[in-house]
N, C-alpha and C positions, 0 to 999 in steps of 0.2 A: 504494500500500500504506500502509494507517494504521498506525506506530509507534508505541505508548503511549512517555510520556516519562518518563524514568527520576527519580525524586527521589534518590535516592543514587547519584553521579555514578562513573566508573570512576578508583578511584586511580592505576591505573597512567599515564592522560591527563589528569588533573586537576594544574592547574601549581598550582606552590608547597605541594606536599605533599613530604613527603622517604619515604625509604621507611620504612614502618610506621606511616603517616598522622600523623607527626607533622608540625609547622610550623615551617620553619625561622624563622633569628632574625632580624628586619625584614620579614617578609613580611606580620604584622600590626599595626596602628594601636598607638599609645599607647594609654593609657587615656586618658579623658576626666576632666577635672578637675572638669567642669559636672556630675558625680553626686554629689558631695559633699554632706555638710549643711549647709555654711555659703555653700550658695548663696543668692541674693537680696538686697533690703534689709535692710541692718543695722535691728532694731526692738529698743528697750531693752523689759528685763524688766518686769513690774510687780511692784506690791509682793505679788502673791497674794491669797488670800484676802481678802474683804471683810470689813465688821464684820456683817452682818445672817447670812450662813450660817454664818459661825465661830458666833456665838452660837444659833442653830437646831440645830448638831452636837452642844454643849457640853451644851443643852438636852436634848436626846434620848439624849445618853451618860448622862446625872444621873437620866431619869427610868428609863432599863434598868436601871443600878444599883441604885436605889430600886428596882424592881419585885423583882428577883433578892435584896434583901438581905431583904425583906417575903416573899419566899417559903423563904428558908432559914428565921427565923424561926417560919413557919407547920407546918413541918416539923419544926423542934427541939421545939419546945413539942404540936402536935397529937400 
């Protein structure tokens, strides 16, 4: 006779469950330490930003500005 196999097991025979499916206390692992973020090689910071895209941002912050200050402008006066 082929028995399909049950994925959720029967609590009443399932060890180390207490009654009302909770877990008693020692019957599961620590946590693990190794999920932390300060896992791996220690790597120092760098200093951030370079000087060529800092001034490409700066660049493109001055010319939005400039475009938005030339269209109020165009609007006060049109």
């Amino acid at each position: 006779m082929n028995v399909p196999s049950n994925p959720d097991p029967d609590p009443r025979t399932t060890s180390g469950l207490d009654t009302g499916g909770g877990v008693p206390p020692g019957e599961t692992p620590p946590a693990e330490a190794g999920t932390s973020t300060a896992t791996g090689p220690h790597r120092p910071l760098r200093r951030g930003w370079g000087r060529g895209p800092l001034i490409a941002v700066w660049a493109l912050v001055i010319v939005c500005a400039l475009f938005f200050l030339a269209y109020a402008i165009v609007l006060a006066t049109g």
